[in-house]
KOLTI-10647 format. One record per residue (C-alpha): x, y, z. Coordinates in steps of 0.001 Angstrom, whole numbers, plus 500000, padded with zeros to 6 digits. Layout:
XYZ...
//
This chain:
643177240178702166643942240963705928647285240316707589647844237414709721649558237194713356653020236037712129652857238876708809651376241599711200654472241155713734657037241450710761655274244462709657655343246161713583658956245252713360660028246711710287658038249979711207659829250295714076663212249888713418663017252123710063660179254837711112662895257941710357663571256512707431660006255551706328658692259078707962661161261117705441660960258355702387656977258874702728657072262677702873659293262961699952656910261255697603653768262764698939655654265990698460656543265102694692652551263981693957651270267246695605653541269490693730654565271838696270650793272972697366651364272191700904654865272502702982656920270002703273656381270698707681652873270185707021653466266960705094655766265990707507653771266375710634651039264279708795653349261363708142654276261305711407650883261092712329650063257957709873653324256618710930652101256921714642648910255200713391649805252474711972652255251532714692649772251454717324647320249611714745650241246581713934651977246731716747648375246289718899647674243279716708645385244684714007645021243084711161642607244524709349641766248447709460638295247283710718639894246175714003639943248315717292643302248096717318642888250237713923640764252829715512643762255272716228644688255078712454641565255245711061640863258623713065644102260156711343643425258931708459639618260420708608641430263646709737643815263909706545640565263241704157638698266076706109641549268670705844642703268074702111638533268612701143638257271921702853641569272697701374640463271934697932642921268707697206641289266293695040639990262581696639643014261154694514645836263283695568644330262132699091644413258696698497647939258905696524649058260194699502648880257002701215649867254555698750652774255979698443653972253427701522653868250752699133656795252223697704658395252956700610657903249157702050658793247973698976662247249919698815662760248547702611661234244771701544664245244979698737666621245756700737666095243094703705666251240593699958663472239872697980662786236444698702659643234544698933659197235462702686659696239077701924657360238916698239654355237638700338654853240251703162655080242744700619651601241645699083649976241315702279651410244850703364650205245860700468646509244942701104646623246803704206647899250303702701644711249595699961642000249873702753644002252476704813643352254235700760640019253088700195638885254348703742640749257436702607639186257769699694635453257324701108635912259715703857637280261850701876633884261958699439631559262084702366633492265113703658633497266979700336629477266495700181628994267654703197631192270595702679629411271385698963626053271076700990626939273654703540628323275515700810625037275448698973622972276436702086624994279155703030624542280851699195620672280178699186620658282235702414622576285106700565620665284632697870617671285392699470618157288407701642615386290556703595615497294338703333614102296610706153613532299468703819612027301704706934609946301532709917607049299014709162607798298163705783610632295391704614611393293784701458611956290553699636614295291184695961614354287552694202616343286579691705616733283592689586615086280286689879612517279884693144611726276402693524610791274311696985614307274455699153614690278262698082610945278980698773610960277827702042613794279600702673612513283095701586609329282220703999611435281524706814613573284931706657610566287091705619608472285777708417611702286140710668612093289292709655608167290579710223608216289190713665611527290960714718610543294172712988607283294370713967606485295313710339603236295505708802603914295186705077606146293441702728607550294130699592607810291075697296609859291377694400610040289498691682611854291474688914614829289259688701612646286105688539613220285177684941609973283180684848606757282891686604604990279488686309602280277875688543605304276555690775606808279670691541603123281231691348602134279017694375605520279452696348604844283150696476600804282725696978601975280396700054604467283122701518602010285832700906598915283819703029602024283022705855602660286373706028598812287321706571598703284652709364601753286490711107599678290127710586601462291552707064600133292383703914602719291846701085602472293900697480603881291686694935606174293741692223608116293298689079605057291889687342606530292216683422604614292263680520605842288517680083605056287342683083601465288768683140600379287125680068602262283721681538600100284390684694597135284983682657597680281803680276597769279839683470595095280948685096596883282084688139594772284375690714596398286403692978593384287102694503593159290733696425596951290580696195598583294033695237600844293640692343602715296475690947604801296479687937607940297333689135609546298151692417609148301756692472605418301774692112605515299111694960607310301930697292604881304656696052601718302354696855603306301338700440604171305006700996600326305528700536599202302686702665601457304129705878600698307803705210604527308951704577604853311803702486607173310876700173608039315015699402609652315390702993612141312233702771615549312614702168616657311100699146619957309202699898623030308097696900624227304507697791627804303997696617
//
């Protein structure tokens, strides 16, 4: 239900001649439903803003949040949603936040005298706070899955770190589940990593992978051939009892790929490969 011409101009009216007392009315119930979590400046200065908003929207003839005249109110109200997601506010404590001026318009309507005039204003007032919530409410939702998104892609990153362990040699430690998006990923930084060090051999590592089946078998056979193509050979480690006889079962072939069973023996055969005499290096205690 949009507002009309004649219910829009009562609205600008009212708006104007009680915006102190709908600014400070609004912020004390948004206060109340938030429970202290955010000051009452903050809560203020974001009133005002809505306030402001809505103003410009009615008083420029909107009437409907669709309209251009809207546009100014829809941008704070797209602003609000953003902030309370990365602040951690749920999508209804967002949207309760604005229709809490139904209450507020309806303490004003009552006072003016609840007559038929002033009922259907109130209703049609009270359409237009539900889409200001609604659009609230959805921009609130797309804002929190794109923050959980970025979220996720910045912990698959740390999740799959590359370790130069010396000159020419780097490695890859894995742990947990390794399917597609976190495959790619590990590709990406290892080959990264070879062309900016120069390196000639990777360590993959797969001791924390808690199981090996022809997926994850042909996410690491695919990283091991990229990393040929770019001039590396990688030694596959962590190779468990377990996970042999899954690899076996399957009938997985790794092929001339060097597979060690643990991480050590993956250092000792890479120490071989570049010559390094492992007697003359200084053993060093990470805290």
């Amino acid at each position: 239900m949009a507002l009309d011409t004649d219910e829009t101009g009562r609205l600008a009216d009212l708006l104007t001649q009680h915006s102190e007392q709908i600014v400070d009315r609004w912020t004390d119930l948004v206060a109340t439903s938030l429970r202290g979590r955010q000051s009452r400046a903050e809560l203020k200065r974001q009133v005002e803003d809505l306030n402001r908003g809505l103003q410009a929207a009615v008083g420029g003839g909107g009437v409907d949040l669709g309209d251009e005249a809207a546009a100014e109110l829809r941008a704070v109200l797209a602003d609000l949603s953003r902030s309370r997601a990365r602040q951690g506010f749920s999508a209804t404590e967002t949207a309760v936040s604005v229709f809490a001026l139904k209450e507020v318009l309806l303490d004003l309507i009552d006072v003016r005298g609840a007559d038929a005039m002033g009922l259907r204003d109130y209703v049609a007032f009270s359409a237009f706070v539900d889409q200001m919530g609604l659009f609230t409410f959805e921009t609130y939702t797309k804002a929190r899955e794109e923050l959980i998104a970025d979220q996720a892609e910045q912990l698959l990153e740390l999740s799959t770190p590359v370790v130069k362990l010396w000159e020419g040699v780097v490695a890859v430690p894995l742990v947990g589940t390794l399917d597609s998006a976190r495959a790619q990923v590990v590709m990406e930084r290892l080959l990264q990593t070879l062309v900016d060090t120069g390196s000639p051999y990777a360590i993959i590592d797969i001791t924390g992978v808690p199981a090996v089946d022809t997926q994850v078998a042909q996410h690491i056979l695919k990283t091991v051939v990229a990393a040929r193509l770019m001039g590396a050979d990688c030694i596959i480690s962590g190779i468990r009892p377990q996970i042999a006889q899954t690899i076996v079962a399957l009938g997985i072939e790794f092929g001339d790929i060097a597979t060690k069973a643990t991480l050590a023996d993956a250092l000792r055969h890479v120490l071989r490969l570049t010559g390094v005499d492992s007697t003359r290096r200084t053993a060093r205690k990470v805290f």
